[in-house]
Every structure is written in structure tokens, then in C-alpha cells.
N, C-alpha and C positions, 0 to 999 in steps of 0.2 A: 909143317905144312899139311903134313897129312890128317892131323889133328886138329886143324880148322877146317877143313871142307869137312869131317864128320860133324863136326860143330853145325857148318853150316847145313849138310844136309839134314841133322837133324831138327834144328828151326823151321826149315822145308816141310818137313813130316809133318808137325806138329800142327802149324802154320795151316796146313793145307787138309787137317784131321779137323780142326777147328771151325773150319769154313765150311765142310761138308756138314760137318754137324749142326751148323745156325741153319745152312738152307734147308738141311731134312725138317730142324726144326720148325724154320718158315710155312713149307709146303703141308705138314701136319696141323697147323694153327691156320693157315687159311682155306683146308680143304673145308667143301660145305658137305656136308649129309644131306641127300634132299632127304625130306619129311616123309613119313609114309603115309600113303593116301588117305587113311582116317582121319588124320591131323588136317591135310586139310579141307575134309568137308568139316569138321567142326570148326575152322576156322569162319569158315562161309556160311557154315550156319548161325554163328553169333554174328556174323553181321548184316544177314538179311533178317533176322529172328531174333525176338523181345527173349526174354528171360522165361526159363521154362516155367513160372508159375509168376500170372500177375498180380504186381504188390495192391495189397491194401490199404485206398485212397478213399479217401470222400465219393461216396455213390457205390463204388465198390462191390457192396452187398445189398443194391437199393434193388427193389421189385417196380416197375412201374412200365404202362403200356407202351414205352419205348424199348425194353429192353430189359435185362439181368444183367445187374451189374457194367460189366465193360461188355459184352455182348448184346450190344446193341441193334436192333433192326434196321439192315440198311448197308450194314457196314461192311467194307470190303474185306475179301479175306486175305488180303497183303495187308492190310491196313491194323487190321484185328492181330495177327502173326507179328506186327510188330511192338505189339503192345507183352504180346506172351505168346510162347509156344502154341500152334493147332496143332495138335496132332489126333490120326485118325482113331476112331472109335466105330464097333460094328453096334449099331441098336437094334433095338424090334422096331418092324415097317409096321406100321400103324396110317390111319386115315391117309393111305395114300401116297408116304413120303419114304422115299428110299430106305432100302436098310442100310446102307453104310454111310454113317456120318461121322461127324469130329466131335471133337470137347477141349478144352480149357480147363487151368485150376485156377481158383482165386485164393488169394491168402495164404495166412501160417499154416492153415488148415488143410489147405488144398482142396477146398469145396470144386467139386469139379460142375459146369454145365456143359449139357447135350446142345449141339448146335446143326440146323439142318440149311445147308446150302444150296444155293440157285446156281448151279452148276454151269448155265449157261452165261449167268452178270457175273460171277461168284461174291455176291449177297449175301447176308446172313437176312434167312427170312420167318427162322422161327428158332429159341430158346428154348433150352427146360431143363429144371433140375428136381435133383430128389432131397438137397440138403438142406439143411433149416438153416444153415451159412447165410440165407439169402433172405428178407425181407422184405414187407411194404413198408410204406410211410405208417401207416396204422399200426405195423408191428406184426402183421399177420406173414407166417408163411410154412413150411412144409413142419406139422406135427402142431400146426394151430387146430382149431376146434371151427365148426362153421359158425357157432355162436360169437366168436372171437371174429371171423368175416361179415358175420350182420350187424355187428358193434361197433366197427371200425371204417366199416365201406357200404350203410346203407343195406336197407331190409330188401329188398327189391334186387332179388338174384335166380336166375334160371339155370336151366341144365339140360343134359343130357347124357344116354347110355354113352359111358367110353369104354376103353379097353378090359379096365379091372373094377368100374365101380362105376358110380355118377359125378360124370365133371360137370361142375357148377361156375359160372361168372357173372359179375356183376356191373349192373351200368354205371359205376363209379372208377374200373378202373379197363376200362373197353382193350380189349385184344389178352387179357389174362384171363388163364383158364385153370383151372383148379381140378387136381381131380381129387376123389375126395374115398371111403372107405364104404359109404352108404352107398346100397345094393337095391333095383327096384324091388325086389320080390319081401325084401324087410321092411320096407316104406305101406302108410296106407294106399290103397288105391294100385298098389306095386309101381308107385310111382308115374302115372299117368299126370299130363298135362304139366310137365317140366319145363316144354320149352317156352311157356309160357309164365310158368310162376314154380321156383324151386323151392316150397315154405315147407313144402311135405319131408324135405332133408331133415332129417334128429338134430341136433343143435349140435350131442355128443358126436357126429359123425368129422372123422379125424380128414386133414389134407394131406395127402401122401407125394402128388406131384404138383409142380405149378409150370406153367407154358407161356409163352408172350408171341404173337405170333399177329400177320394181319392175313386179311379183314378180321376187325372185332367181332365176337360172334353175339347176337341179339337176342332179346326175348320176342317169343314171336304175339305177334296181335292176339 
């Protein structure tokens, strides 16, 4: 007799060592870990946010008076953020426009453009890059020749002093502006009467920046 309830009590034991053991196991396999807070703004930021560099598609790397590339004139900055990453960028204030703006990369390359926003619509209302990633249709763009811009886009192009040199554009592709290498005090005339006829540019005078931006700027009467 005595020899069956030790029997039994130890079935008991065992029984009841077994059972605690599945629920520890249980409550260990369903506990959650919440996430730590970094995880989830990445989380939320892939899902309001494109891909940190936008892929390259058809236009992709097109120059034209709507735009560079996916930075297009117009276009919202939700809208644009979900195509690829904005994130901010400080530049030099020049003509007027804040110093703190964004950029974009397009491509394998990561060709980046500067982008300056209308703060108040949040717009994109002017483009501009330094890399030769980007094109016109004629094939002209940043480390072309101007000979290579009166070739391709018509002889009939004017200018003016900009930051670092004389930015030049032409009435074939309105709202793009070029800045270019050519200096007035190197030019004959030091460059006078630009804003009416940029012929006096060297042909050899290189493009260092390109801009798409409105109003198109015009040659004056």
C-alpha cells in the first residue's frame, strides 16, 4: 500500500512538473517584445516614403523646361517623397531663394538634384544640378561646351552675370538656365549686351550648372 501512493504521488510530481513547464513554455513563446522606437519610425517611414534613391526609368535623366528628370515643376512634395526619398540639403542663397533646401538621387549613380520649395503650396518651383547624370534631348548637359548648346538648341541664346560665371539660356528650351565657365572681364566688350544676344560667350566656355525653374527667362529687345 504504501508503495502505491509513492507510486502515485510521484506520477503527481511529475505530472504537475510537466504542466508548469508547457505553460512557462507557452507564456515565453507568446510574450511580445514591443519594438524599439527606431524600428518603428522606419517602419513608417517606408511606408509614407519611396525608396531612398529613385530608380532609373524612361525621362529619368531627361533635361527639359518642365523639369529634371522626376523633379518636376509643380510637383508636390508628398507626391515627389513618394517616388524617393527628399531629404534636406543646406545650399548657397542665391537670386533670392532660401538657403535651406532638399535633394533627391536619381540612379545607380546617385546623381543628386538641388530642389527649392514653395514653402507655403510645398511645390517644387525650381531644380538644379551639377552632374552630367542629367541631359537634354540634344544631349547637352553639365560638362557640355556652349558650342555643343548652339548645335543642339539653336544659335539664339542670351545671358547673364550669375553667381560664378555667365548663365546663359536659350529660346528653344525656355525656363532652363545654364550656367556656364565664361567670365565677363574674358569676353570682348567684358561681356556687355547679354541680355540681349549671348554670341560673345567662347564656344570653348564649359557648363558647370543647369536650372529649370519658372518664369522662363528671355532675351531682352
Amino acid at each position: 500500500m504504501r508503495f502505491t501512493l509513492l507510486l502515485l504521488s510521484s506520477a503527481v510530481v511529475a505530472c504537475t512538473s510537466r504542466n508548469d513547464a508547457r505553460v512557462s513554455a507557452e507564456d515565453t513563446s507568446l510574450a511580445e517584445v514591443p519594438p524599439p522606437p527606431e524600428s518603428v519610425a522606419a517602419r513608417e517611414a517606408a511606408i509614407t516614403h519611396g525608396p531612398p534613391i529613385c530608380p532609373r526609368r524612361p525621362g529619368s535623366t531627361l533635361i527639359t523646361s518642365k523639369g529634371i528628370g522626376p523633379a518636376s515643376l509643380g510637383i508636390t512634395l508628398d507626391s515627389l517623397n513618394k517616388l524617393c526619398t527628399v531629404r534636406d540639403s543646406t545650399v548657397r542663397a542665391d537670386e533670392g531663394q532660401p538657403a535651406n533646401g532638399r535633394a533627391i538621387s536619381v540612379g545607380e549613380g546617385s546623381a543628386p538634384i538641388l530642389l527649392f520649395i514653395d514653402d507655403a503650396k510645398k511645390t517644387l518651383t525650381r531644380a538644379t544640378t551639377t552632374d552630367p547624370f542629367f541631359r537634354t534631348k540634344g544631349g547637352v548637359g553639365v560638362g557640355s561646351l556652349m558650342s555643343d548648346l548652339r548645335q543642339n538648341h539653336g544659335k539664339k541664346i542670351c545671358g547673364d552675370l550669375g553667381p560664378t560665371g555667365i548663365d546663359v539660356w536659350s529660346a528653344s528650351l525656355p525656363g532652363v538656365t545654364l550656367g556656364t565657365t565664361a567670365f565677363p572681364l574674358k569676353m570682348p566688350g567684358k561681356g556687355s549686351g547679354l541680355k540681349r544676344d549671348a554670341s560673345a560667350v567662347p564656344d570653348t566656355a564649359q557648363i558647370t550648372t543647369i536650372s529649370v525653374s519658372t518664369p522662363p527667362r528671355t532675351c531682352s529687345p
